[in-house]
Each structure stands twice: as C-alpha cells, then as structure tokens.
PDBQT receptor file of N, H, CA, C and O in Angstrom, charges set to zero:
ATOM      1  N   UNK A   1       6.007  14.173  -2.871  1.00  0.00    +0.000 N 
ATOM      2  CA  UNK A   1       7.390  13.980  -3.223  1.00  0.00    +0.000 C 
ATOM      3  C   UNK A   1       8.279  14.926  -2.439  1.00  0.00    +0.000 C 
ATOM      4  O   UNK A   1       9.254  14.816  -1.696  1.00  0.00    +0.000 OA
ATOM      5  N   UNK A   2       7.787  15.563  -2.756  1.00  0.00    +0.000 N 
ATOM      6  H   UNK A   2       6.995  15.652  -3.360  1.00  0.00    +0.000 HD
ATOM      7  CA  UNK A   2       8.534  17.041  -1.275  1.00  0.00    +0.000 C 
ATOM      8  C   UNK A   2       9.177  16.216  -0.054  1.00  0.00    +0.000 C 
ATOM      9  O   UNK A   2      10.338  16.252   0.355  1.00  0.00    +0.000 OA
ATOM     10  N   UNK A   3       7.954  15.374   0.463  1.00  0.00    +0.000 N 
ATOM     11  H   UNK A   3       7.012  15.345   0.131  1.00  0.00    +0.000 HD
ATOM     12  CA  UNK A   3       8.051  15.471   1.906  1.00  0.00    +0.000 C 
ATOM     13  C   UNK A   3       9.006  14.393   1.798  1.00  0.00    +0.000 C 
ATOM     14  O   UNK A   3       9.854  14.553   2.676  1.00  0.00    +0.000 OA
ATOM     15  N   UNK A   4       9.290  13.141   0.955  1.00  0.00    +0.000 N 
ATOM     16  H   UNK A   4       8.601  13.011   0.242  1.00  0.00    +0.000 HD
ATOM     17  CA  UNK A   4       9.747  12.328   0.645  1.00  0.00    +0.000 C 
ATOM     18  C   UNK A   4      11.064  13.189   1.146  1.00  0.00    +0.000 C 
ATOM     19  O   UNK A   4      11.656  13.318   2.218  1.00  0.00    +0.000 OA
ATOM     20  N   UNK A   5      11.211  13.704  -0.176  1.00  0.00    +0.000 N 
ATOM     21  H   UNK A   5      10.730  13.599  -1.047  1.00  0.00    +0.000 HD
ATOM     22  CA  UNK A   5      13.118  14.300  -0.435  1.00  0.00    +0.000 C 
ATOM     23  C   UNK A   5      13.465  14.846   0.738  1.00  0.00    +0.000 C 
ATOM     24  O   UNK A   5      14.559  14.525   1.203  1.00  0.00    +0.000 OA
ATOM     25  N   UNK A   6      12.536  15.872   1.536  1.00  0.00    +0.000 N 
ATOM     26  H   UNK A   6      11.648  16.133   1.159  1.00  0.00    +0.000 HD
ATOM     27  CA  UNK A   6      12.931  16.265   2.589  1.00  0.00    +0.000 C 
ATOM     28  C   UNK A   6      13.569  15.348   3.635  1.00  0.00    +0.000 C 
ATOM     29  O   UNK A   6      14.648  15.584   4.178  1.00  0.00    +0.000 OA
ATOM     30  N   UNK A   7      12.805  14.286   3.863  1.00  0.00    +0.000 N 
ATOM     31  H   UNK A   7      11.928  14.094   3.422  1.00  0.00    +0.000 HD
ATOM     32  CA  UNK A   7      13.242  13.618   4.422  1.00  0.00    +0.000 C 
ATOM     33  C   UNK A   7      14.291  12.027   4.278  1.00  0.00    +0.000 C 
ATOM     34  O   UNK A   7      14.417  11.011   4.961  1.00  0.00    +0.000 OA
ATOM     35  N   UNK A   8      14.937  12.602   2.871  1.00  0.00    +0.000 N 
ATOM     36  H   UNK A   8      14.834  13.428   2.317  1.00  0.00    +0.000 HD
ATOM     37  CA  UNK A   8      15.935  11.788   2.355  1.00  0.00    +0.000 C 
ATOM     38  C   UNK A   8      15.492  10.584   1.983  1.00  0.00    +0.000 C 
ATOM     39  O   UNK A   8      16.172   9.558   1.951  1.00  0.00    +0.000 OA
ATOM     40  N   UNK A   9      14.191  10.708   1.658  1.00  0.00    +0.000 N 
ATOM     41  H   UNK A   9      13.638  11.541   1.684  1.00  0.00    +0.000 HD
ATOM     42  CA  UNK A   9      13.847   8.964   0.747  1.00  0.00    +0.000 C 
ATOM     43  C   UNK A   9      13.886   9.070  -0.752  1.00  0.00    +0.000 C 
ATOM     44  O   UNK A   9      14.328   8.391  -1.680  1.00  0.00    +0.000 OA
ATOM     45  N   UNK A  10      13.511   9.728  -0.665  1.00  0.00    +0.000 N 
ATOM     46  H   UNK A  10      13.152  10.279   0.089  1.00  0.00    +0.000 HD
ATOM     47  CA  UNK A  10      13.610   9.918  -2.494  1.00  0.00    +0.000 C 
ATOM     48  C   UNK A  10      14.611  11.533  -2.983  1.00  0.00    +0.000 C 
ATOM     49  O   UNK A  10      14.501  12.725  -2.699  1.00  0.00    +0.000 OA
ATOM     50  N   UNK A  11      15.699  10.578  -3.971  1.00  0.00    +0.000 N 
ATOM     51  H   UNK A  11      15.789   9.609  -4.201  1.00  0.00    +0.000 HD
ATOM     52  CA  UNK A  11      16.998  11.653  -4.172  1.00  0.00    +0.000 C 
ATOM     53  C   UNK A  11      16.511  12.668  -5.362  1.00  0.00    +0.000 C 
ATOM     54  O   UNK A  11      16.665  13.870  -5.579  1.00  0.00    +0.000 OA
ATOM     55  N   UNK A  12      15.682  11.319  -6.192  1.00  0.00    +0.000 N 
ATOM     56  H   UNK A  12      15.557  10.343  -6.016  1.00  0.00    +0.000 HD
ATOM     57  CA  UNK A  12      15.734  11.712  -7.749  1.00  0.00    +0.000 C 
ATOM     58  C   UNK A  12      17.278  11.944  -8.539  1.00  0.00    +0.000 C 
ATOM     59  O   UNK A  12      18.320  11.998  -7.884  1.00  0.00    +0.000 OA
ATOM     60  N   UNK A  13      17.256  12.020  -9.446  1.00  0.00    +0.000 N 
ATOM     61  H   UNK A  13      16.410  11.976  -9.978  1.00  0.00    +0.000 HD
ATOM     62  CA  UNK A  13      18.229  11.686 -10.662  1.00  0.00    +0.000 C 
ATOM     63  C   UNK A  13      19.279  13.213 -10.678  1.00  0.00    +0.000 C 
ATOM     64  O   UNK A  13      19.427  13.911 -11.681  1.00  0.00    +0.000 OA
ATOM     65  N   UNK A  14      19.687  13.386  -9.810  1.00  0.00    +0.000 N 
ATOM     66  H   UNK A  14      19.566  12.819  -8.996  1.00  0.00    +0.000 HD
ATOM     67  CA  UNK A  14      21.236  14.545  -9.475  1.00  0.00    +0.000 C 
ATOM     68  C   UNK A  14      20.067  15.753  -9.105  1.00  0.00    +0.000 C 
ATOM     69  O   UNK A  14      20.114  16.907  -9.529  1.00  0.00    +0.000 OA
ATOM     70  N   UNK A  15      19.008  15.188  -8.206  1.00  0.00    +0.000 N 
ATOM     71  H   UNK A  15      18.969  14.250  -7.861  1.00  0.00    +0.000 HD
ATOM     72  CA  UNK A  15      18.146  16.400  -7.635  1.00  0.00    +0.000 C 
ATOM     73  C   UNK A  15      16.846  16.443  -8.463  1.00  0.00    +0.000 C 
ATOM     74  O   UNK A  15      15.905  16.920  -7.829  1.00  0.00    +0.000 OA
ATOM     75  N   UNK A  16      16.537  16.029  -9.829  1.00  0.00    +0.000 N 
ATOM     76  H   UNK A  16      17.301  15.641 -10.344  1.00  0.00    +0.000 HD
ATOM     77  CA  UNK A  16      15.762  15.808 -10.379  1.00  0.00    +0.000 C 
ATOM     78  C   UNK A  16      14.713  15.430 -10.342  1.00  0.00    +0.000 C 
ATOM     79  O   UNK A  16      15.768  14.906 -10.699  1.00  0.00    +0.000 OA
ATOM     80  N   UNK A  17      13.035  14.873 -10.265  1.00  0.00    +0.000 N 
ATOM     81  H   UNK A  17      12.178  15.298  -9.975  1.00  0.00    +0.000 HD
ATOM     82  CA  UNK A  17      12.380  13.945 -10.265  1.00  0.00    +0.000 C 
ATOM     83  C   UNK A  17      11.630  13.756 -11.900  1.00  0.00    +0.000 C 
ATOM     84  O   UNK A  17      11.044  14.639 -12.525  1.00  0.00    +0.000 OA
ATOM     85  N   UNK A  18      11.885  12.203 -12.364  1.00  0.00    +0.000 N 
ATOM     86  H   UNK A  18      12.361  11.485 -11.855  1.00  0.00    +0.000 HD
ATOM     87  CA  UNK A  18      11.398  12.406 -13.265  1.00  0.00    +0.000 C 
ATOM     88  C   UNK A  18      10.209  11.296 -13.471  1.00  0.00    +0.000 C 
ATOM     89  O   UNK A  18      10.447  10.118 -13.737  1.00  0.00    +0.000 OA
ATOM     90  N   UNK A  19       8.697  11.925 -13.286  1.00  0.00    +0.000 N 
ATOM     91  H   UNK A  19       8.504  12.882 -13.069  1.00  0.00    +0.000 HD
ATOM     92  CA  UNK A  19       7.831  10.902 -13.118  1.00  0.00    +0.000 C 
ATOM     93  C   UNK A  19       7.520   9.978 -14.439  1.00  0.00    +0.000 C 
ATOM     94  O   UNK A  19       7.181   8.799 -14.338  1.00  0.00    +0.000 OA
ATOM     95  N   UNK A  20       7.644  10.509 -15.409  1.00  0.00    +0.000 N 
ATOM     96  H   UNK A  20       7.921  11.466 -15.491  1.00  0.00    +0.000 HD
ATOM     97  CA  UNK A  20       7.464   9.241 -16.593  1.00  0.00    +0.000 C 
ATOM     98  C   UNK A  20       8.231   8.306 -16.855  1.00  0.00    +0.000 C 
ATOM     99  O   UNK A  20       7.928   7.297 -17.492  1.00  0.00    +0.000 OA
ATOM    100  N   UNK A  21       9.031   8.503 -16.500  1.00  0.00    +0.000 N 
ATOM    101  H   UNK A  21       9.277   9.323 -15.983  1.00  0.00    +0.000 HD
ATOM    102  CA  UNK A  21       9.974   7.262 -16.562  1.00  0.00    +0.000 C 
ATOM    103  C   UNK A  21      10.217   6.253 -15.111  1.00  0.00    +0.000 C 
ATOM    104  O   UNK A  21      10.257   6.459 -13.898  1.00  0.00    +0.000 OA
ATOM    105  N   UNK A  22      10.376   4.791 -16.235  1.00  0.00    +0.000 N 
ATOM    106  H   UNK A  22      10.344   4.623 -17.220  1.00  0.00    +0.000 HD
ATOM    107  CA  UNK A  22      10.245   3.740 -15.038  1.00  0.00    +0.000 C 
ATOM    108  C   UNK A  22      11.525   3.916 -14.051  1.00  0.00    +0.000 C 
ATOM    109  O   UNK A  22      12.636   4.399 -14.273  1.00  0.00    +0.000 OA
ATOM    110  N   UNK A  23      10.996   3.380 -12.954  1.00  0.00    +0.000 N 
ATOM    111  H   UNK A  23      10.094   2.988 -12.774  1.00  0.00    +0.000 HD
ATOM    112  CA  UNK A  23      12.318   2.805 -11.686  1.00  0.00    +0.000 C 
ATOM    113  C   UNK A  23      12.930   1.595 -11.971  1.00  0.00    +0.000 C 
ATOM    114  O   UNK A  23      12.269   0.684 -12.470  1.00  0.00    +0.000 OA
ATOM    115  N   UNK A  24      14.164   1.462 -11.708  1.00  0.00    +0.000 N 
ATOM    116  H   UNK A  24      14.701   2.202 -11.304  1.00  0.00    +0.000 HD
ATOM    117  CA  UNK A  24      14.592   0.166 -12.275  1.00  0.00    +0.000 C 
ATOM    118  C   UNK A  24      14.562  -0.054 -10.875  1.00  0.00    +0.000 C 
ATOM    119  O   UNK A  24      14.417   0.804 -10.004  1.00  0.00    +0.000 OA
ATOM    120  N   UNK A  25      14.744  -1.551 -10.702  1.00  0.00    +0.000 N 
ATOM    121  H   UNK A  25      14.861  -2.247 -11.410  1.00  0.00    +0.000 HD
ATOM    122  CA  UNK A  25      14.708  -2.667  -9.361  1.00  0.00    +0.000 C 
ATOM    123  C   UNK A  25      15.777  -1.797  -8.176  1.00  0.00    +0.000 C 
ATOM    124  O   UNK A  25      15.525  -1.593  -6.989  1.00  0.00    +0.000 OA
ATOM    125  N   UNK A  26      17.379  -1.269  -9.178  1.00  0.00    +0.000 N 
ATOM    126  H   UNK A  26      17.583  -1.435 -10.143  1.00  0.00    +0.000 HD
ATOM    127  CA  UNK A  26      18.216  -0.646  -7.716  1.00  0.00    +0.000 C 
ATOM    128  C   UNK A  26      17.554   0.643  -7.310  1.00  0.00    +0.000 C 
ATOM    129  O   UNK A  26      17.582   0.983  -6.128  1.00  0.00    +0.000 OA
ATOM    130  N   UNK A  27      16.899   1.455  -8.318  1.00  0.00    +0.000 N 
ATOM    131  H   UNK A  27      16.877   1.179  -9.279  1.00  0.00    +0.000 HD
ATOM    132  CA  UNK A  27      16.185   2.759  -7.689  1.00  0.00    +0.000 C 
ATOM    133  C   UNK A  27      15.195   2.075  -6.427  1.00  0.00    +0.000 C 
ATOM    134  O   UNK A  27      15.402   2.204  -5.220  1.00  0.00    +0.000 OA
ATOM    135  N   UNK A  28      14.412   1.550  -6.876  1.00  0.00    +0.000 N 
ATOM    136  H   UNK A  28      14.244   1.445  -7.856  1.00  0.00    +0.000 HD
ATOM    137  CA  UNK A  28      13.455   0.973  -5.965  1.00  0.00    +0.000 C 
ATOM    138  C   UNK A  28      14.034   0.806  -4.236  1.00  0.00    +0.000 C 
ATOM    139  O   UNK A  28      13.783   1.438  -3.210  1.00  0.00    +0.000 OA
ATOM    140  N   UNK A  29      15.043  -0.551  -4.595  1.00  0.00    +0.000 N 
ATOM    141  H   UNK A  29      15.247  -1.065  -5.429  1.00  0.00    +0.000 HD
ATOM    142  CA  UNK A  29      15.489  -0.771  -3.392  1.00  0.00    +0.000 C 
ATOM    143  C   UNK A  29      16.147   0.254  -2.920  1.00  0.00    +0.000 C 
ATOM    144  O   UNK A  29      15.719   0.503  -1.793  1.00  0.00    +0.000 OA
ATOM    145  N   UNK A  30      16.930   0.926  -3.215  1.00  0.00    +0.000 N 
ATOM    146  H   UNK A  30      17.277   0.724  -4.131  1.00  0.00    +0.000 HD
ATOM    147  CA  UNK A  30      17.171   2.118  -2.442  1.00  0.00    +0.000 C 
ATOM    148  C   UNK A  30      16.603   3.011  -1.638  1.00  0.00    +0.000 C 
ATOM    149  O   UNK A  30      16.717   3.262  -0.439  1.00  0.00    +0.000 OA
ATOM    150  N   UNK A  31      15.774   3.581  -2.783  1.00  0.00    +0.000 N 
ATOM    151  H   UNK A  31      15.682   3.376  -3.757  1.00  0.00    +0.000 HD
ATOM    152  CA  UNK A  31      14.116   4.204  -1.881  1.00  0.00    +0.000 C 
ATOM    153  C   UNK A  31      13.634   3.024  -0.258  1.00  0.00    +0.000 C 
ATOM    154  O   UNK A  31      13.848   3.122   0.951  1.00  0.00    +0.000 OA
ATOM    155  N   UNK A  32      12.908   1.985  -1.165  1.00  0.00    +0.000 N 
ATOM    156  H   UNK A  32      12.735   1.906  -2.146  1.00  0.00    +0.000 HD
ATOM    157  CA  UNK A  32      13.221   1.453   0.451  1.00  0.00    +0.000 C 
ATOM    158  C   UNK A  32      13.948   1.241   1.629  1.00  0.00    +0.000 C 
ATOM    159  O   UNK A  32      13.580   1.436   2.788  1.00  0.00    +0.000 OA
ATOM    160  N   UNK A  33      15.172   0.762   1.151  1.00  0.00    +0.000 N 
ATOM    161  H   UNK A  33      15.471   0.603   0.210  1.00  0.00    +0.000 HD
ATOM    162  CA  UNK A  33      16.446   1.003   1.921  1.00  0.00    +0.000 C 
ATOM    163  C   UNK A  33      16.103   1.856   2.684  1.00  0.00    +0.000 C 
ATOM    164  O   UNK A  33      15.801   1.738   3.872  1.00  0.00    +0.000 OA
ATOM    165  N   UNK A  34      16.139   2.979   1.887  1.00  0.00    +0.000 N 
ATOM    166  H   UNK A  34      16.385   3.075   0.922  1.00  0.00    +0.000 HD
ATOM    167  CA  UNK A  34      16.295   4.465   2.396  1.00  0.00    +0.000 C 
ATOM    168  C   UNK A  34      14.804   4.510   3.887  1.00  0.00    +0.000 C 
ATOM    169  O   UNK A  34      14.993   4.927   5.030  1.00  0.00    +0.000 OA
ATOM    170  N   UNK A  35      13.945   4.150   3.533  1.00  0.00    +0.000 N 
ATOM    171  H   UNK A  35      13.792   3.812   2.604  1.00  0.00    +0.000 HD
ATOM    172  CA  UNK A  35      12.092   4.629   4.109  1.00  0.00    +0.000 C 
ATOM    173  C   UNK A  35      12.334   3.552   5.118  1.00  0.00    +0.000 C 
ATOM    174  O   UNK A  35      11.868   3.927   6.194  1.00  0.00    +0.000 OA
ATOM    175  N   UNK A  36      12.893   2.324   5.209  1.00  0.00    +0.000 N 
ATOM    176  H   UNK A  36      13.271   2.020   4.335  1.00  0.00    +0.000 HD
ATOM    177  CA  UNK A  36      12.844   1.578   6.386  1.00  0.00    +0.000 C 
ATOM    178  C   UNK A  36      14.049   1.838   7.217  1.00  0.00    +0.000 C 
ATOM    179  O   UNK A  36      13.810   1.875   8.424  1.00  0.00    +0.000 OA
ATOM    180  N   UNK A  37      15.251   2.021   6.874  1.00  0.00    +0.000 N 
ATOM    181  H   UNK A  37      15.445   1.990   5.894  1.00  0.00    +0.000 HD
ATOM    182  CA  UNK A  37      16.095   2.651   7.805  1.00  0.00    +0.000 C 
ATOM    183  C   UNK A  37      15.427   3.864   8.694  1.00  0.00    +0.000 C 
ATOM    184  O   UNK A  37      15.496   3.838   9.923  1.00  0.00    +0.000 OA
ATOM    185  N   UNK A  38      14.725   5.009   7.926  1.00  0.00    +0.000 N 
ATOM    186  H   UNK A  38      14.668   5.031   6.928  1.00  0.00    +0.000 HD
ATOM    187  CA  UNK A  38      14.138   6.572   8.753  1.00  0.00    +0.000 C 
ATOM    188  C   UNK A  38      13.017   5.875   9.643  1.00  0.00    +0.000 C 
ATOM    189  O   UNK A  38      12.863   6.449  10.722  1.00  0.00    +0.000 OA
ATOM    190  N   UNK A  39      12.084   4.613   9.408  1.00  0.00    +0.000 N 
ATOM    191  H   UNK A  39      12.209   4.147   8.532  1.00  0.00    +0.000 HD
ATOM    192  CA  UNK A  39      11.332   4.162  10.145  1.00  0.00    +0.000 C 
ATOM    193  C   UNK A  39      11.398   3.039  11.082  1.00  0.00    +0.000 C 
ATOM    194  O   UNK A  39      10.442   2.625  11.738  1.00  0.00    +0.000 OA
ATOM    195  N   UNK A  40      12.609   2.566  11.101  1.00  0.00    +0.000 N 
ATOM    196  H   UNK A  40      13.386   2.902  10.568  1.00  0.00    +0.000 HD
ATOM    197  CA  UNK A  40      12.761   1.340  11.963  1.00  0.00    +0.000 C 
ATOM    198  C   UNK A  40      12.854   1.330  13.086  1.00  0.00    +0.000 C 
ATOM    199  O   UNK A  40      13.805   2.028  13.436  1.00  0.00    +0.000 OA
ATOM    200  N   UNK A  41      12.215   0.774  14.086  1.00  0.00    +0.000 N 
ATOM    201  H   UNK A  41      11.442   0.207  13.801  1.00  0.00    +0.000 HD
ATOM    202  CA  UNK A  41      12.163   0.788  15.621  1.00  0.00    +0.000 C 
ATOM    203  C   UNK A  41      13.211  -0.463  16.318  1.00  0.00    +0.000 C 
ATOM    204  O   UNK A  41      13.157  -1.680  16.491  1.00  0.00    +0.000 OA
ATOM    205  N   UNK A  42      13.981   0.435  16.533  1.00  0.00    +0.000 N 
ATOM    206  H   UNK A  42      14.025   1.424  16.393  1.00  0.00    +0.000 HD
ATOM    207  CA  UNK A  42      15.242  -0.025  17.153  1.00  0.00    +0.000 C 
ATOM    208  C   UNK A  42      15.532  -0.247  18.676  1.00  0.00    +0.000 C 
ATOM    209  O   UNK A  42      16.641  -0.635  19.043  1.00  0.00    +0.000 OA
TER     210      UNK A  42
C-alpha cells in the first residue's frame, strides 16, 4: 500500500487507509483511473 500511495494510486479516505471496509464501484474506478493513466504507453 505504501508503494501504491507513493505513487498516487491509492489516496485512501483524507490520507487514511481503511482495510475492512468495502470499496464502492467510484473508489475502485478511480484507483484504476488512477494505475492506468501512471502505466499507459503513449
């Protein structure tokens, strides 16, 4: 999760991470959003 945030894929909840609780569908897509934008070959 570290390496995640470091590298701006995962924000968590105002800096937070909170693993027991579910992701709703917009967390999700975001995260992806987020992981295919830093990886896309352009």
């Amino acid at each position: 999760m570290a390496a995640l945030e470091q590298a701006g894929i995962a924000l968590g909840d105002n800096g937070y991470f909170k693993p027991n609780e579910p992701v709703t569908r917009a967390q999700f897509a975001a995260f992806m959003s987020r992981a295919m934008e830093l990886y896309s070959v352009n």
